[in-house]
C-alpha positions in Angstrom: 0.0 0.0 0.0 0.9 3.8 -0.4 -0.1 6.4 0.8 0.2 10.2 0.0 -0.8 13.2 2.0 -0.1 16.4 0.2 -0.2 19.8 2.4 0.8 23.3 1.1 -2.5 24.7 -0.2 -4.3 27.4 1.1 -5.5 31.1 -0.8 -3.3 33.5 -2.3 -3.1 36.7 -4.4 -2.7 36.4 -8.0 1.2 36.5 -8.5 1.6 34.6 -5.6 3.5 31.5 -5.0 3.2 28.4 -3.1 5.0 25.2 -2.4 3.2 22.2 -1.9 4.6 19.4 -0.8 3.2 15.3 -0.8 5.0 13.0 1.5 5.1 9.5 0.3 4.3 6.3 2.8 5.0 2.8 1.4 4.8 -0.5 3.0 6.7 -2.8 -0.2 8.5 -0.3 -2.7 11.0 2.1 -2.2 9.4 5.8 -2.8 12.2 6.2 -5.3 10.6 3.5 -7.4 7.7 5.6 -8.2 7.7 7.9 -11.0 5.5 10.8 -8.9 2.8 13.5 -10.6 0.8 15.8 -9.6 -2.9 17.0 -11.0 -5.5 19.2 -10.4 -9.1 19.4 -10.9 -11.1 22.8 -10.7 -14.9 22.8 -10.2 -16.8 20.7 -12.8 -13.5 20.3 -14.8 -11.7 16.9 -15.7 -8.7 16.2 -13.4 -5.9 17.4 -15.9 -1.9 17.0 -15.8 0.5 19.5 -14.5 3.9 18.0 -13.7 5.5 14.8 -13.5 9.1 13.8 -12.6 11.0 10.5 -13.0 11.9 8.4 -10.2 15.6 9.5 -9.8 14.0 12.9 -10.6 16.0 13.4 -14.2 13.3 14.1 -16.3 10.2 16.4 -15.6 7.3 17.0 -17.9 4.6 19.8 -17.2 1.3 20.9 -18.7 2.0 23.8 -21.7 -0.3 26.0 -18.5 2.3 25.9 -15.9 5.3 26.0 -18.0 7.9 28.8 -16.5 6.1 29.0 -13.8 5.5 25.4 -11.8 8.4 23.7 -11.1 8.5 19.7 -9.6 11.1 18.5 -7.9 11.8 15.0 -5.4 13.6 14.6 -2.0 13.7 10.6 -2.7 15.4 11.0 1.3 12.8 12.6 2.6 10.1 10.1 0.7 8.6 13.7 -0.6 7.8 15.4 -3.8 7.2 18.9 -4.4 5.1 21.5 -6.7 6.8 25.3 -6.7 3.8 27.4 -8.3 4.8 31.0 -8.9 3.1 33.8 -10.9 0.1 32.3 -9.8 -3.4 33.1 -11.6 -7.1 32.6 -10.9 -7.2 30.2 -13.8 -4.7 28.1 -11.0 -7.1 27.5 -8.6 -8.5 24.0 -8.1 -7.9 20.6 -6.2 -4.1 19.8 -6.2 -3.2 16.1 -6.7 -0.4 14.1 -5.9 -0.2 10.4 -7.3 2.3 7.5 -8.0 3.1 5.6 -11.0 4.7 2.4 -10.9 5.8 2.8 -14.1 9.3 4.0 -16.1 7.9 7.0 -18.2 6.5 10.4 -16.8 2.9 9.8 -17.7 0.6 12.3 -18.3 -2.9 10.1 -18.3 -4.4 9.9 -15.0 -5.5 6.7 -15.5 -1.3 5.5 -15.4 -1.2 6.7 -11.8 -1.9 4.2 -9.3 -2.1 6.2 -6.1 -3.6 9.3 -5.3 -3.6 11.3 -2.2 -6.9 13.3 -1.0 -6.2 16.4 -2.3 -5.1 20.3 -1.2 -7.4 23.1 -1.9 -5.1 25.9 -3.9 -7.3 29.4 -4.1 -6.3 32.1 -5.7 -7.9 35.7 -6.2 -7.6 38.2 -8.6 
């Protein structure tokens, strides 16, 4: 089993930035076996892609939206992964996701990510 609780969230000014973090429990694999992503899902939206890194954190792939802006990055020591969001805009705010893949490849269908976490609220205002 694994379990993810991500933290971070909360509301913010457009321009704003925030860190969330998702720290990574797991009873058989190493957390550096997982390739790790994170997603979000505004009000009656689809639950869409915005980062993914690989397990050894080499490559990173991000949704053309957060581009320059997000950054993802993994503490495989610290069984955590992180979501940087700067310049933040209105069009940001939604449920934030982080899940795992047991995969190789950064994946950006939801349906390749086997774990999820419960979610932080990110709010922002313009």
């Amino acid at each position: 089993q694994v379990q993810l609780v991500e933290s971070g969230g909360g509301l913010v000014q457009a321009g704003g930035s925030l860190r969330l973090s998702c720290s990574c429990a797991a009873s058989r694999r190493d957390f550096s076996s997982y390739v790790m992503g994170w997603f979000r899902q505004a009000p009656g939206m689809e639950r869409e892609f915005v980062a993914g890194i690989s397990r050894q954190g080499v490559t990173t792939e991000y949704a053309d939206s957060v581009k320059g802006r997000f950054t993802i990055s993994r503490d495989n020591a610290k069984n955590t992964v992180y979501l940087q969001m700067n310049t933040l805009k209105p069009a940001d705010t939604a449920v934030y996701y982080c899940a795992a893949n047991v995969g190789i490849y950064v994946a950006e269908g939801s349906s390749s990510y086997k774990y999820w976490g419960q979610g932080t609220q990110v709010t922002v205002s313009s």
